[in-house]
N, C-alpha and C positions, 0 to 999 in steps of 0.2 A: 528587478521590478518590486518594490514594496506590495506589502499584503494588502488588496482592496478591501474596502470596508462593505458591508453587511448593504448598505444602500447600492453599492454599483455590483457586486452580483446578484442585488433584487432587481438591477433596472437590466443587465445584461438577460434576465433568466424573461423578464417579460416582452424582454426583444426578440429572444431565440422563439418563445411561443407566439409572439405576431408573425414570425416568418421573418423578419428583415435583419437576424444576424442568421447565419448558416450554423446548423447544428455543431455540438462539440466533437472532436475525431476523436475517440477512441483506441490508442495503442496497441499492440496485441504482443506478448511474449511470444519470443522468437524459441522455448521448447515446446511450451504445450498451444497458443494459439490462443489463449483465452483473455479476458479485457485486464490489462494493468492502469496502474497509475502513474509509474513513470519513476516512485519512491525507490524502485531497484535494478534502477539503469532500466536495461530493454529485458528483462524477469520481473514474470510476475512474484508476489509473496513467497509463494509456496514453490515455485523453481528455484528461486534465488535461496530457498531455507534449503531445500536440497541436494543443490545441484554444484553451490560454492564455499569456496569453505570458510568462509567470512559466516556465511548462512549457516553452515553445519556448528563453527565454532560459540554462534551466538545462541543455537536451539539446546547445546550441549551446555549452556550456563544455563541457561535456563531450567533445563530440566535439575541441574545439580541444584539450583537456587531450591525448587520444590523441595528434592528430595530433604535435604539438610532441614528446611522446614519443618518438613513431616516426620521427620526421624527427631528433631527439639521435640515435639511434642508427643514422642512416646504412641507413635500408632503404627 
């Protein structure tokens, strides 16, 4: 399904507030229980940074990106 443009999520959103589309469902991660978006399969952000190791490998560049940063510039 292509990206809907800015007009039909303004006319979907004034729909949901008249009442005549049904609210949006809300997901929930299957460790902790809390609202995802859908972007890390059925984990949310922060199980999926934890809990996988696609997640562990991507928080672990990341942190190295920082660090090498902060260490270029001498602090």
């Amino acid at each position: 399904m292509p990206d809907p443009t800015g007009a039909d999520r303004a006319r979907r959103f004034r729909e949901r507030q008249a009442g005549r589309l049904p609210p949006v469902e809300r997901p929930s991660c299957q460790a902790c229980g809390s609202a995802r978006t859908g972007a890390r399969g059925l984990l949310c952000s922060r199980c999926w940074q934890y809990l996988t190791p696609e997640g562990k490998a991507d928080r672990a560049a990341r942190v190295a990106k920082v660090r090498a940063k902060r260490k270029g510039q001498g602090l």
